[in-house]
SEMARVEX-732348 format. One record per residue (C-alpha): x, y, z. Coordinates in pm, 1 decimal, decimal comma. Layout:
<atoms>
atom east->X | north->Y | up->Z
...
</atoms>
This chain:
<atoms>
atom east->-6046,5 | north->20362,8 | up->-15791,9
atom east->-6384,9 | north->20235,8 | up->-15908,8
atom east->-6575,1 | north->20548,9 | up->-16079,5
atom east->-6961,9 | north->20563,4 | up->-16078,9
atom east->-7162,1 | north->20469,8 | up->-16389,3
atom east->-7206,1 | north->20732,4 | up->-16629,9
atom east->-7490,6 | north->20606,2 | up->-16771,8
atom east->-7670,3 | north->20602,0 | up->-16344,3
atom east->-7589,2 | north->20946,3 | up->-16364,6
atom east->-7754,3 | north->21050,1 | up->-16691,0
atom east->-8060,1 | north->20816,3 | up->-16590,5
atom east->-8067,3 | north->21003,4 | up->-16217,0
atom east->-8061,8 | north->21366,9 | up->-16384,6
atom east->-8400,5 | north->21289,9 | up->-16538,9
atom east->-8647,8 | north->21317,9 | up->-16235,0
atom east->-8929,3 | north->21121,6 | up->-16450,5
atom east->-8704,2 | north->20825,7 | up->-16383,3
atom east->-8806,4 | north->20707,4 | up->-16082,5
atom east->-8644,9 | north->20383,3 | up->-16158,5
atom east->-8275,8 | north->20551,3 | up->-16185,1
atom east->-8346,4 | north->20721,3 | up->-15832,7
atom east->-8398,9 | north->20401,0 | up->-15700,5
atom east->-8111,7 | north->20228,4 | up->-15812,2
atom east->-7889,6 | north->20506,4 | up->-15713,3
atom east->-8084,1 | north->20499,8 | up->-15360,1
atom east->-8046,2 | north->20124,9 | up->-15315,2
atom east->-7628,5 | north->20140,8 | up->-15403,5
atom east->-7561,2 | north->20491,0 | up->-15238,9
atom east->-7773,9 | north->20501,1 | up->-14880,3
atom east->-7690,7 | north->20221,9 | up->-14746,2
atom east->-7320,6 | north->20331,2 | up->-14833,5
atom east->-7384,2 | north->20681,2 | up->-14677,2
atom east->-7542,9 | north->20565,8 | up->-14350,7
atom east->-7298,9 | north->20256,3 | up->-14303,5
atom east->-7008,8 | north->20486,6 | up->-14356,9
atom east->-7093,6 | north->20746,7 | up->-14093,7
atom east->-7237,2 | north->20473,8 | up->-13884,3
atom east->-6871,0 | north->20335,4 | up->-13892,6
atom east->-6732,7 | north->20722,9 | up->-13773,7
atom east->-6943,7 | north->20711,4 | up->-13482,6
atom east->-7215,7 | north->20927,0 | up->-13600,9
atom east->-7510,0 | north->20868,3 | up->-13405,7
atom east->-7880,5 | north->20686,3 | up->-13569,5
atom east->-8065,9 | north->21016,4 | up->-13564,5
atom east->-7758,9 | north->21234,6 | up->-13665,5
atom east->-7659,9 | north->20988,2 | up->-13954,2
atom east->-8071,5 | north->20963,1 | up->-14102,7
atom east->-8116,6 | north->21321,0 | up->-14096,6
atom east->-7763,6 | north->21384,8 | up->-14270,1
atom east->-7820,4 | north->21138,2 | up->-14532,1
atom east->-8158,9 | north->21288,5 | up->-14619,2
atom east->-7951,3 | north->21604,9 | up->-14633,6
atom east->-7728,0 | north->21458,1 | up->-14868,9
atom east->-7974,6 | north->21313,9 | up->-15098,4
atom east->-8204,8 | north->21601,9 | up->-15095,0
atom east->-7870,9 | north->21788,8 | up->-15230,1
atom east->-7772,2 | north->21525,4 | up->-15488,8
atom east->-8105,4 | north->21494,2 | up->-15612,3
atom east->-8122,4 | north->21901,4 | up->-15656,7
atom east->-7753,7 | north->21979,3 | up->-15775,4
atom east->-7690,5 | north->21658,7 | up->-15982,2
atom east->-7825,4 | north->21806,6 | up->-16296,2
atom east->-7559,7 | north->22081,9 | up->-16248,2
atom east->-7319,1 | north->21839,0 | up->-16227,4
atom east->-7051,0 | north->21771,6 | up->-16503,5
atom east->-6855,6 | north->21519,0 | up->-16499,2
atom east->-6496,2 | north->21559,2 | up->-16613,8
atom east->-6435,2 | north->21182,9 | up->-16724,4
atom east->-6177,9 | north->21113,1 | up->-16427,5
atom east->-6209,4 | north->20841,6 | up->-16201,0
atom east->-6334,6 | north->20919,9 | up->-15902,3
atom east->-6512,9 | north->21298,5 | up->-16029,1
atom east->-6848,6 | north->21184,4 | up->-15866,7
atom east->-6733,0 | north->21002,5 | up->-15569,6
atom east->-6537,9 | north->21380,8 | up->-15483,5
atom east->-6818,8 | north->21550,9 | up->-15522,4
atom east->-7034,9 | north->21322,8 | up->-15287,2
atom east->-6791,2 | north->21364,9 | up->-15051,0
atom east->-6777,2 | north->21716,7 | up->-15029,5
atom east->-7150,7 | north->21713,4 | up->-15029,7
atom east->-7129,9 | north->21493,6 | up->-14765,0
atom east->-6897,1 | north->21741,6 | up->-14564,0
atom east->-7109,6 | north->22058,2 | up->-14640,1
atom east->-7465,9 | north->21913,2 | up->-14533,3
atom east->-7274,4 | north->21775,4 | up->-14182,8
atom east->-7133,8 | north->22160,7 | up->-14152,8
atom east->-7507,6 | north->22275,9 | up->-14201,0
atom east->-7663,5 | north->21987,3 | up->-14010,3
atom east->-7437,9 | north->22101,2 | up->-13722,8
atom east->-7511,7 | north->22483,3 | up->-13759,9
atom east->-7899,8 | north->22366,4 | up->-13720,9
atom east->-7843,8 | north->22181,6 | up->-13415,6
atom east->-7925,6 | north->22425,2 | up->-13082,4
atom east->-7617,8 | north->22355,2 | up->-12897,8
atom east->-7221,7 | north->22271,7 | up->-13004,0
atom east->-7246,2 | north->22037,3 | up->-12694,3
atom east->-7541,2 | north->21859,6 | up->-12862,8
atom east->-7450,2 | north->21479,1 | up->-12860,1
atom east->-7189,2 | north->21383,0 | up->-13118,3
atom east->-7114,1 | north->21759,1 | up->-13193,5
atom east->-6745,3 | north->21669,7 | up->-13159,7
atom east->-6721,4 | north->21372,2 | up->-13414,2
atom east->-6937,8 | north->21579,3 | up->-13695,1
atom east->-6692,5 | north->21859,7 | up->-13671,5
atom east->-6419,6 | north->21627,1 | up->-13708,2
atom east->-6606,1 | north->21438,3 | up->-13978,0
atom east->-6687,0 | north->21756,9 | up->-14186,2
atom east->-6352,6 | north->21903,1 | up->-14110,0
atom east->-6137,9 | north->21582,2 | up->-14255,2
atom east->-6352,5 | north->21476,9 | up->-14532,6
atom east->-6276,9 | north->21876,9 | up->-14679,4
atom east->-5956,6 | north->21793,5 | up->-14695,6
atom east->-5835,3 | north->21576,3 | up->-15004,5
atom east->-5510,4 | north->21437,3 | up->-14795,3
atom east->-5648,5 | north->21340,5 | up->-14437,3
atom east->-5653,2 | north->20985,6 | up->-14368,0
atom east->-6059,6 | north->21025,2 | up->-14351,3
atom east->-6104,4 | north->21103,8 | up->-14719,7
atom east->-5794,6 | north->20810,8 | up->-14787,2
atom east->-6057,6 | north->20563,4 | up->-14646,8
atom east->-6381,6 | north->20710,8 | up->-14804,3
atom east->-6237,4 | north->20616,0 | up->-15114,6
atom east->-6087,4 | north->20246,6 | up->-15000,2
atom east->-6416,2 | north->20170,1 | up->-14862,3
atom east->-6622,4 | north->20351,9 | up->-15149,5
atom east->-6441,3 | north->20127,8 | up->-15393,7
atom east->-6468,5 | north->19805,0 | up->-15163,4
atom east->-6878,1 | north->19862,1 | up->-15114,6
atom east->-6911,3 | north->19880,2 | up->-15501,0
atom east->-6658,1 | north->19575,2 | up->-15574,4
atom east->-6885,8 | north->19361,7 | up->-15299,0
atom east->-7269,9 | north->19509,2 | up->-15425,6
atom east->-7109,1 | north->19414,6 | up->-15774,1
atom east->-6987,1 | north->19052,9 | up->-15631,0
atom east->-7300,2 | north->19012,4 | up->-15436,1
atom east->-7561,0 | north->19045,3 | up->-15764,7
atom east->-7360,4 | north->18835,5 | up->-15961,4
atom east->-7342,0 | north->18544,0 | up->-15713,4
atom east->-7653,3 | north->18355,4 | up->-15723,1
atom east->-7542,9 | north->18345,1 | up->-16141,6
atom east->-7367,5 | north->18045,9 | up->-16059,2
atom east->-7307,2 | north->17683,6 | up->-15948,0
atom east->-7219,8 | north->17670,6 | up->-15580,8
atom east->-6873,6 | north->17466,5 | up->-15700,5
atom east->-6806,6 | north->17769,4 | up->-16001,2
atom east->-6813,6 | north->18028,9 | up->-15725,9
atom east->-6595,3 | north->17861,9 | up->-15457,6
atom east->-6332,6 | north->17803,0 | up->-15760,4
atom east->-6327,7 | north->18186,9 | up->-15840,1
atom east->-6353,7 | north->18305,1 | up->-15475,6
atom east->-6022,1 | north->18089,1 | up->-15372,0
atom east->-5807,6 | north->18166,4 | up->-15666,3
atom east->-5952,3 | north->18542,1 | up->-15732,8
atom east->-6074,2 | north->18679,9 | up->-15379,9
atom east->-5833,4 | north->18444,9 | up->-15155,2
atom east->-5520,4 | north->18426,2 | up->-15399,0
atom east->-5465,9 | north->18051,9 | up->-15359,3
atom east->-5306,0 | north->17899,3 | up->-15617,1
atom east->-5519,8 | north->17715,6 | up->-15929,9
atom east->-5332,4 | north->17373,1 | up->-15884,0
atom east->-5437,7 | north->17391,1 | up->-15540,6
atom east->-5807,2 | north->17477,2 | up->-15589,0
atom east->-5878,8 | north->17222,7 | up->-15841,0
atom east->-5680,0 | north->16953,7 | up->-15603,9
atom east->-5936,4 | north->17090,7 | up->-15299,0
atom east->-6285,1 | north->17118,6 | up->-15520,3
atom east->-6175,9 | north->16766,3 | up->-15735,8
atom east->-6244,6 | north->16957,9 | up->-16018,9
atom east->-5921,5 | north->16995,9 | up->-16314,9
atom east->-5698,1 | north->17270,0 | up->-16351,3
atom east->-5889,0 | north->17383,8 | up->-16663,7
atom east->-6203,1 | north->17427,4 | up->-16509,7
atom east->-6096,5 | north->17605,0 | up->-16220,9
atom east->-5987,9 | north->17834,5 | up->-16507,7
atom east->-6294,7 | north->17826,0 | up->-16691,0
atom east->-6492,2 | north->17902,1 | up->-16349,7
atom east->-6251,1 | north->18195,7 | up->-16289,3
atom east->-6312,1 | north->18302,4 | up->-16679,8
atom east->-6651,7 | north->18268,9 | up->-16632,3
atom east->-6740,1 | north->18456,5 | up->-16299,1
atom east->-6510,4 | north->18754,4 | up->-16407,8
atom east->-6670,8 | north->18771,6 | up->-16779,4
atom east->-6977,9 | north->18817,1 | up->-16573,4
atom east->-6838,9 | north->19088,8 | up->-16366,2
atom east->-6714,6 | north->19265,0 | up->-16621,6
atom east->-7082,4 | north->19299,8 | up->-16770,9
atom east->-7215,1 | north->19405,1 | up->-16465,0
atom east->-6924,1 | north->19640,0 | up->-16400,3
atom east->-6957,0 | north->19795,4 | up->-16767,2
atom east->-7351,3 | north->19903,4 | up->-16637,3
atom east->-7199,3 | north->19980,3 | up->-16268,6
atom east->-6872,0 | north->20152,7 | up->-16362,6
atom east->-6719,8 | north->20406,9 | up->-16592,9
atom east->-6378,1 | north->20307,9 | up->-16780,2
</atoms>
């Protein structure tokens, strides 16, 4: 499991940091709206939950305390996320209202820590962060120096192989792999908890 950054949190608490609120916008929303997008939430159900959520996080996260396990702030999104669908559904005129069905489900599942909902909130939670992470960290590097690392890190293909393919030596595919993965690990020490 990939565990939020500490350090995003701490900067988020402080509403003068407008920056901080951004950053955690820009890595959380689009993760939010994709994710019930993906569970068949309708547009105008999934906006006006995510506001919900936010609105929520932004108030409670001060409150918030962190017990230094992996995965502490990604539960408690999620069972933010489940309580403001509850409430978003209680708002809504009718139980027959258009995707009424799926949020019940939604809220239901994502309450409870064994379904097979909240199993893939956290497998795509921790993908989403491993490819935002990826993603910055690309345009770091030679075209050549990413391909190396991609095959023999992302695909699993064999070093011997990958240098044979890119005409580059054993050693530097290494080195590229070193190198890419150094840089990941400074990103992910900003990103992540350990």
């Amino acid at each position: 499991m990939l565990p939020t950054s500490l350090g995003l949190l701490e900067s988020v608490r402080d509403h003068a940091n407008g920056d901080a609120w951004a950053r955690f916008h820009s890595i959380y929303a689009p993760y939010l709206i994709g994710w019930l997008r993906r569970q068949a939430v309708p547009a105008h159900d999934a906006d006006d939950v995510l506001q919900d959520v936010l609105r929520v996080v932004a108030l409670e996260l001060p409150a918030f305390t962190h017990n230094r396990r992996p995965g502490a702030f990604r539960c408690w999104l999620r069972t933010i996320l489940a309580h403001r669908i509850r409430d978003y559904r209680r708002r809504q005129r009718s139980r027959q209202a258009a995707g009424g069905e799926v949020l019940d489900r939604l809220a239901d599942q994502l309450a409870d820590e064994r379904s097979d909902l909240t199993h893939a909130w956290e497998r795509e939670h921790d993908q989403y962060v491993v490819r935002r992470m990826l993603a910055g960290i690309e345009g770091d590097f030679q075209p050549q120096t990413w391909r190396a690392f991609w095959l023999v890190v992302v695909d699993g293909r064999e070093p011997d192989g990958v240098a044979g393919e890119l005409h580059l030596s054993v050693e530097s595919v290494y080195a590229a792999k070193s190198r890419v993965l150094t840089r990941l690990r400074e990103v992910a020490a900003d990103f992540l908890d350990r």
